[in-house]
C-alpha positions as semicolon CSV with decimal commas, in nm:
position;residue;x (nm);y (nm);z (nm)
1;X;0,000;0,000;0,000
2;X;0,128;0,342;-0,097
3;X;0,195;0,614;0,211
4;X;-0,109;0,773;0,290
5;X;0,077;1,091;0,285
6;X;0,199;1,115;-0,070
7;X;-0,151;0,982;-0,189
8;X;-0,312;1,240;-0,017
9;X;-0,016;1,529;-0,151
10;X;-0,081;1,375;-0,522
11;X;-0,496;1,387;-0,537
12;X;-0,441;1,739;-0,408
13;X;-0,221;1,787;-0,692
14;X;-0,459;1,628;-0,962
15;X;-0,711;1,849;-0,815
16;X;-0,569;2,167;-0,778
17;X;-0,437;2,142;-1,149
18;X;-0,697;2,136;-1,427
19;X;-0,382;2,014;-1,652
20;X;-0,124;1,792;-1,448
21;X;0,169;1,608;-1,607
22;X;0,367;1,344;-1,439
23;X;0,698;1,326;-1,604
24;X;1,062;1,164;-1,611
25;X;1,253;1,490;-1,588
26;X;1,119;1,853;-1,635
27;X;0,972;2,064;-1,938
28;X;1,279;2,203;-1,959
29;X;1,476;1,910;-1,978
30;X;1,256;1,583;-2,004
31;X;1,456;1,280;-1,877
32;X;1,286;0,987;-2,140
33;X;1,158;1,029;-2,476
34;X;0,823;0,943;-2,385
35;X;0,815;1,270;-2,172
36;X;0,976;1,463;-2,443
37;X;0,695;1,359;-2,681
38;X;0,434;1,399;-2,435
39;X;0,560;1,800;-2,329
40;X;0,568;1,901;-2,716
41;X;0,214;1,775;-2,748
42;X;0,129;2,021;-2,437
43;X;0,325;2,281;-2,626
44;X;0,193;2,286;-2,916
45;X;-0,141;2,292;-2,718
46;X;-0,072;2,620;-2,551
47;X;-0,205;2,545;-2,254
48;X;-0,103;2,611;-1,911
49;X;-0,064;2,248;-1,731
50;X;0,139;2,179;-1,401
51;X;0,469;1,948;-1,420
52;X;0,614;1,690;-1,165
53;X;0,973;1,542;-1,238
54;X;0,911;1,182;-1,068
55;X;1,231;1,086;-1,037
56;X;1,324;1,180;-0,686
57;X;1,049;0,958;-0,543
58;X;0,973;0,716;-0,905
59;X;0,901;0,377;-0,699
60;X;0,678;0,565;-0,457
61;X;0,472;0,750;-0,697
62;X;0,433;0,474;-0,945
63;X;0,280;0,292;-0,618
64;X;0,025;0,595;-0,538
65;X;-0,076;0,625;-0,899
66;X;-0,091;0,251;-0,918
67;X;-0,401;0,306;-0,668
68;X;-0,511;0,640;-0,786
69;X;-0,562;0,540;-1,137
70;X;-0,455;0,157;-1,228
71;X;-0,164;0,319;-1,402
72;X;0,216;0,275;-1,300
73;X;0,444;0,416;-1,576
74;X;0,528;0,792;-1,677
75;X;0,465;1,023;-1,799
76;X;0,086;1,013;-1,677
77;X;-0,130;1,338;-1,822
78;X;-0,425;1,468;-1,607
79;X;-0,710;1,665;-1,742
80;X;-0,983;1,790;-1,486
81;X;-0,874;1,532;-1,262
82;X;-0,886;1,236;-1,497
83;X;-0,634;1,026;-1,619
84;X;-0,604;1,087;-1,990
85;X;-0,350;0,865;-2,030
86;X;0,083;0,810;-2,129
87;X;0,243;0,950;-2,417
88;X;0,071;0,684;-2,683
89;X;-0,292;0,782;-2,622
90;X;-0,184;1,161;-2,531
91;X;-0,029;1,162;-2,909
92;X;-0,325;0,960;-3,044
93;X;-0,567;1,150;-2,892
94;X;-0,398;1,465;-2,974
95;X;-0,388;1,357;-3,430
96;X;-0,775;1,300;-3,378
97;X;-0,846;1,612;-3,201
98;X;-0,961;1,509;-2,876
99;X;-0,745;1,610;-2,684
100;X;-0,812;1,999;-2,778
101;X;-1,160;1,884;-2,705
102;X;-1,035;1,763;-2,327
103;X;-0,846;2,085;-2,272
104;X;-1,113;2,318;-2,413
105;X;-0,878;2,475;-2,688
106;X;-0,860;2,441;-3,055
107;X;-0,712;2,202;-3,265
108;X;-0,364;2,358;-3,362
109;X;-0,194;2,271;-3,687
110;X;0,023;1,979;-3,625
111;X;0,404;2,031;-3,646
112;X;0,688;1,834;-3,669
113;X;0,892;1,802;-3,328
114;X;1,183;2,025;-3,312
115;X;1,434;1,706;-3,168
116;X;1,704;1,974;-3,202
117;X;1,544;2,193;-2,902
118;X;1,650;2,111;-2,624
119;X;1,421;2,331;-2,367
120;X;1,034;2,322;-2,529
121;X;0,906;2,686;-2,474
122;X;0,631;2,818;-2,296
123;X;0,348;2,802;-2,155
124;X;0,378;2,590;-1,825
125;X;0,370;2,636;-1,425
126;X;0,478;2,354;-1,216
127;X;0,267;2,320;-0,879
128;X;0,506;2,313;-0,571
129;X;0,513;1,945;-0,467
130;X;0,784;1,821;-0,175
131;X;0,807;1,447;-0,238
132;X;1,188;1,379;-0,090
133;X;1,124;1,208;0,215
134;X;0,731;1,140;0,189
């Protein structure tokens, strides 16, 4: 069972975020390719969405989401409090156009990712989280 603690830190995330991302790494500088591919998604979105790198507590976390929402790898993308899903459906989702329809935006043009960027550009606002030692 997950520590009560962390669970109850994480649903307060989910909840105080209408757009939450779980990630390997940061926006910045995403630590998988998954990640990468997920962030550039949210970028070319242009939404606002929250960001937690969950590699200073992965085993942990992948045991609270594990009993938040059945789901135990990253990166894990929030919408409204719902699991939308990893990088696979968040990039499937976002070619058929529902995931502008999820975020309340409009379908933007789809563009080729920019692999030579390094740092994916704005917007983005990570919620404070303090997960060492939870």
């Amino acid at each position: 069972m997950a520590d009560q603690e962390l669970t109850d830190r994480v649903r307060e995330l989910i909840n105080e975020n209408s757009v939450l991302l779980f990630m390997k790494g940061t926006p910045e500088a995403p630590r998988c390719g998954f990640s990468m591919r997920t962030v550039q998604v949210l970028d070319q979105m242009g939404v606002e969405y929250g960001a937690i790198d969950v590699l200073p507590a992965l085993q942990p976390l992948r045991e609270v989401t594990s009993e938040i929402s059945d789901w135990e790898t990253f990166p894990q993308l929030y919408v409204n409090g719902e699991l939308v899903g990893g990088c696979d459906i968040v990039e499937e989702m976002f070619d058929n156009g529902e995931l502008a329809e999820a975020l309340g935006v409009e379908q933007p043009e789809p563009a080729e990712p920019d692999f030579e960027t390094s740092a994916p550009g704005e917007p983005y606002k990570s919620p404070p989280m303090n997960i060492e030692g939870a």
